[in-house]
C-alpha positions in Angstrom: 22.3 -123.6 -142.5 25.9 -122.5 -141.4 28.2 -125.9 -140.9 28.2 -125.3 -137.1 24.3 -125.4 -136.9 24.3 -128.1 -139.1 27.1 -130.5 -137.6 25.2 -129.9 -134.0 22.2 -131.3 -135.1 23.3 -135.0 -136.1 23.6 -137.4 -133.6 26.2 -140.0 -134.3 24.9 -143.3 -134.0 28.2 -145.3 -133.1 26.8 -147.1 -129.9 23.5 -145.7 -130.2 20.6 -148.5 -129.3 18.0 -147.2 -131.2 18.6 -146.9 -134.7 16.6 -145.0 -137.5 14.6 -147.1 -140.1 13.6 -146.8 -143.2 10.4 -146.7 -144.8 10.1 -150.2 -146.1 11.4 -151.2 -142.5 8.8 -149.7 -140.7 6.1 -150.8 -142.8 7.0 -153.8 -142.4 7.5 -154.1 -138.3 4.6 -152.2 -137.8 2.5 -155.4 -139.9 4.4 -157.8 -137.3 3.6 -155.9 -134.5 0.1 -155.6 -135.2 -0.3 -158.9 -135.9 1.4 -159.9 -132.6 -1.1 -157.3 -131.0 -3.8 -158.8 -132.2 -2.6 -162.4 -131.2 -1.9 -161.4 -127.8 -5.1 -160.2 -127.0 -7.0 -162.9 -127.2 -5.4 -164.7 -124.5 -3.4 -161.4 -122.3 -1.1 -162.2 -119.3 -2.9 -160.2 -116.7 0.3 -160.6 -114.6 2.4 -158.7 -116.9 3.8 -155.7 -116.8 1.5 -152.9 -118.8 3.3 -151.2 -121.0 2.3 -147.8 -120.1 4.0 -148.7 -116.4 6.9 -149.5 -118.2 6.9 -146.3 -120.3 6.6 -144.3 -117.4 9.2 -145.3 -115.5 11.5 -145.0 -118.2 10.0 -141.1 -118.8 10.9 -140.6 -115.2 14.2 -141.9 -115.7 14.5 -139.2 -118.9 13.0 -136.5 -116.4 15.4 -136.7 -113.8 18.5 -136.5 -116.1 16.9 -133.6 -118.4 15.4 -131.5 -115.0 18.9 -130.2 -114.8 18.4 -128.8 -118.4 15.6 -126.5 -117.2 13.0 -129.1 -118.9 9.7 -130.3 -116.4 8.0 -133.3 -117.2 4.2 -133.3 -118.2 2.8 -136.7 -117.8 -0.5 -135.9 -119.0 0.6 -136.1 -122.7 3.3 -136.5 -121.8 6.2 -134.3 -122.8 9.0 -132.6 -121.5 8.8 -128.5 -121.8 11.3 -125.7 -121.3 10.5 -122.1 -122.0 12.5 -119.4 -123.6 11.4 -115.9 -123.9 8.9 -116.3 -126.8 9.5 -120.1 -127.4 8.2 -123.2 -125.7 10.7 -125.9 -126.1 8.4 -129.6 -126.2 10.1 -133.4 -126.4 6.7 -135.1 -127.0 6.2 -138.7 -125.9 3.8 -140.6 -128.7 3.2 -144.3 -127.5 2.7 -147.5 -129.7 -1.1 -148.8 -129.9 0.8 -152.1 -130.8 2.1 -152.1 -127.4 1.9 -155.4 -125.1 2.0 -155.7 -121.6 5.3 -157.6 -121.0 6.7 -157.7 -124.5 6.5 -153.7 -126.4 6.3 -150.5 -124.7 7.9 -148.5 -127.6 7.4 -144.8 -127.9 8.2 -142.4 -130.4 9.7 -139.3 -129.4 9.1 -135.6 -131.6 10.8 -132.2 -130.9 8.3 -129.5 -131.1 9.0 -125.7 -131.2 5.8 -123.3 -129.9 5.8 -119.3 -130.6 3.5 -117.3 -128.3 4.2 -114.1 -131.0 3.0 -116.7 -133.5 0.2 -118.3 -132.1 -1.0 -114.1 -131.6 -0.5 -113.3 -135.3 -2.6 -116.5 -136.9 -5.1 -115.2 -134.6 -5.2 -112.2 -136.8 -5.4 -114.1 -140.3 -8.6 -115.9 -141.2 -6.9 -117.4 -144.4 -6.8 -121.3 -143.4 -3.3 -121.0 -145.5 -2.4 -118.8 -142.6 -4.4 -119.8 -139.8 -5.1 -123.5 -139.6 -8.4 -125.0 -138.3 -7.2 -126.0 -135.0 -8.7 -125.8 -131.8 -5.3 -126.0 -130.4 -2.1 -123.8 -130.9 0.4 -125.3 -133.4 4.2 -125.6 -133.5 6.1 -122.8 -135.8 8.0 -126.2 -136.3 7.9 -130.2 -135.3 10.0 -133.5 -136.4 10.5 -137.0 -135.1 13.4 -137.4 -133.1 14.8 -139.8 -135.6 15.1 -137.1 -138.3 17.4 -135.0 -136.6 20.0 -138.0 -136.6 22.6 -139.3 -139.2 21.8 -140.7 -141.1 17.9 -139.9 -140.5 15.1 -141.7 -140.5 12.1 -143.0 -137.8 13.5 -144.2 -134.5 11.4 -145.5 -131.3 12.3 -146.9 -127.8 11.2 -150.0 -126.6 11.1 -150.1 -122.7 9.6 -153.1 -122.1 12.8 -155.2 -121.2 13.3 -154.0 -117.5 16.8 -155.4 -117.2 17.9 -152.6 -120.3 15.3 -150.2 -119.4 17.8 -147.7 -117.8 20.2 -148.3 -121.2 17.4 -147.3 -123.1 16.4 -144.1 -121.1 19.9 -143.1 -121.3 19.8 -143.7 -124.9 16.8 -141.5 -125.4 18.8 -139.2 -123.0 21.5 -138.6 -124.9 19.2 -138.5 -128.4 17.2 -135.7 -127.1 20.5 -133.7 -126.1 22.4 -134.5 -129.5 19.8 -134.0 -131.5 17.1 -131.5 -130.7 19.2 -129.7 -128.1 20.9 -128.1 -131.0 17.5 -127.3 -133.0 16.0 -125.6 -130.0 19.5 -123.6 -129.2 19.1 -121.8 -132.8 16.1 -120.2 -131.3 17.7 -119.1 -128.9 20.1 -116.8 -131.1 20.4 -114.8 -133.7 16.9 -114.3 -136.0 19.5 -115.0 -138.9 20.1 -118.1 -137.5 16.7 -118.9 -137.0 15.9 -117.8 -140.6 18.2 -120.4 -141.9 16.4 -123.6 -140.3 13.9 -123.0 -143.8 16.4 -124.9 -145.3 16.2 -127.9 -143.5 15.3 -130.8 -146.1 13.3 -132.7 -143.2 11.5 -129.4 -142.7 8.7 -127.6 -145.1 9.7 -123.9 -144.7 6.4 -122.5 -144.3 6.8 -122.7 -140.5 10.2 -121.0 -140.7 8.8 -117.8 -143.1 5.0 -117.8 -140.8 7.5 -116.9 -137.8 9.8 -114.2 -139.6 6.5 -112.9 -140.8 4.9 -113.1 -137.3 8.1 -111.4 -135.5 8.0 -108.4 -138.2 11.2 -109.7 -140.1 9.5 -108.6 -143.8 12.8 -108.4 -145.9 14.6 -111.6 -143.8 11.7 -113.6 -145.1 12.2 -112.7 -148.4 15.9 -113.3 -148.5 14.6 -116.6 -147.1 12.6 -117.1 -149.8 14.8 -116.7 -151.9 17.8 -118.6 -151.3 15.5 -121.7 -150.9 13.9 -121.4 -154.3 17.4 -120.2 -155.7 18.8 -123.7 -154.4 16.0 -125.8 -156.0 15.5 -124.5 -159.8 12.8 -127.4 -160.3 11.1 -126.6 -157.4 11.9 -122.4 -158.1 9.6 -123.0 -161.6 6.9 -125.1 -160.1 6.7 -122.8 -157.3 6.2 -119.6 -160.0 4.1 -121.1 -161.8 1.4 -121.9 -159.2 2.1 -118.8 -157.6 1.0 -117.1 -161.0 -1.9 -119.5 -160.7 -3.3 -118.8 -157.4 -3.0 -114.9 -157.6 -5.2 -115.5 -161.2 -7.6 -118.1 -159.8 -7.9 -117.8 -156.3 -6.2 -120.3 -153.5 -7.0 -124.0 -153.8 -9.0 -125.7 -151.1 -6.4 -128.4 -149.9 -3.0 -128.8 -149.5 -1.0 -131.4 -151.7 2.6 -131.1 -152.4 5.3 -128.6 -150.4 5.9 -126.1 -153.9 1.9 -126.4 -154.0 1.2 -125.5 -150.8 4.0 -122.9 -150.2 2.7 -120.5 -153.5 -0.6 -121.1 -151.3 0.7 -120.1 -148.2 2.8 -116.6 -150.6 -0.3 -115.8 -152.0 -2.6 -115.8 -148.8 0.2 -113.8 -147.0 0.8 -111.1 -149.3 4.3 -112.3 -151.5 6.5 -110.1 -152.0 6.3 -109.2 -148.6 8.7 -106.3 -148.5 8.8 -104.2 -151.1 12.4 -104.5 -152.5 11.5 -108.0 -153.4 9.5 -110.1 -156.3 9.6 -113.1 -158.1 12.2 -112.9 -160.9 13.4 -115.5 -163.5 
């Protein structure tokens, strides 16, 4: 990914309330709050505040300030969703089932890029490499919030404390606009540019190459290809030799492992797919 693309999707964290954890971090909190869960509901204040209220009117708060962005809040899922041409543009709202009324009303926020030219050309693939058993259209790409900040890792909001609830909101505000803001705005360019979010550590690049395929971009997604597996040597061999593997043998059944699954994903859709380029070395 160019520096620019890159440097706009970080958020800096100087100020920031909510704060990415890592692994062992939120292993570790989610045991407390499931244990506090579980404590609480054997004797619940019925007088408190539920914590979807609470969520709510903080999502409201995020809706008002983002409205101006072209984004319209869903509050059956709820999300917030702007379209673009081919592209629908989701910030998906996942709540806390350790939430409790008065005390936690955390949520965990993804960034979730749909493709209507996509969705149309799984439709004409019966390979579950290709088209996923889903009853329900899937993203070309989706991440936690958290991931697109620096330095990365799982973030959530708590809005149970009214007196900070607007804080927070605004927090979550200015996440969403520094950090998948930029990640939607590539899709809004260049197809080079979009070609080059394949790259993304935090991303597999299936999702990338399945849209490239999808908008007739044959030789892009084999450049694509390319400089991924040209930047990875380990990766590069493991990838060849389960590609080999899978055109001799026939696709596995499940997916394991991102160089297992992307040789899968080669092989079901036809690799090379343009006819200038192969697997060498």
């Amino acid at each position: 990914m160019p520096d620019r693309v890159a440097n706009a999707t970080t958020i800096i964290d100087l100020g920031r309330m909510a704060v990415p954890r890592s692994f062992a971090d939120l292993v570790a909190a989610t045991a407390r709050q499931k244990h506090a869960a579980a404590k609480a509901r054997q004797n619940p204040d019925a007088t408190a505040e539920k914590p979807r209220e609470a969520i709510f009117d903080a999502l409201h708060l995020v809706g008002d300030a983002i409205v101006e962005d072209g984004y319209t809040f869903s509050p059956s899922t709820p999300k917030f969703v702007r379209k673009h041409g081919d592209f629908t543009f989701e910030i998906r709202v996942q709540s806390d089932r350790n939430n409790l009324a008065g005390q936690r009303a955390a949520v965990w926020v993804h960034a979730a890029i749909y493709s209507r030219s996509l969705t149309v050309w799984r439709k004409k693939h019966y390979s579950g490499w290709i088209r996923p058993d889903a009853p329900f259209p899937l993203p070309l790409l989706a991440t936690q919030l958290g991931y697109l900040s620096d330095p990365a890792g799982w973030v959530e909001w708590d809005f149970a404390n009214k007196a900070k609830r607007r804080s927070t909101a605004d927090d979550l505000t200015a996440s969403i606009r520094a950090g998948a803001y930029p990640l939607f705005s590539v899709f809004e360019g260049a197809i080079e540019g979009i070609a080059t979010i394949a790259d993304r550590e935090w991303l597999q690049p299936e999702g990338t190459l399945r849209y490239l395929l999808a908008s007739g971009h044959t030789d892009l997604a084999d450049k694509t290809l390319r400089h991924y597996l040209d930047k990875r040597p380990d990766f590069r061999a493991q990838f060849k030799r389960l590609h080999h593997q899978f055109v001799e043998h026939g696709l596995p059944s499940c997916r394991t492992a991102t160089a297992h699954d992307l040789a899968a994903f080669a092989v079901a859709t036809g690799y090379p797919w343009s006819a200038s380029d192969s697997i060498q070395g």
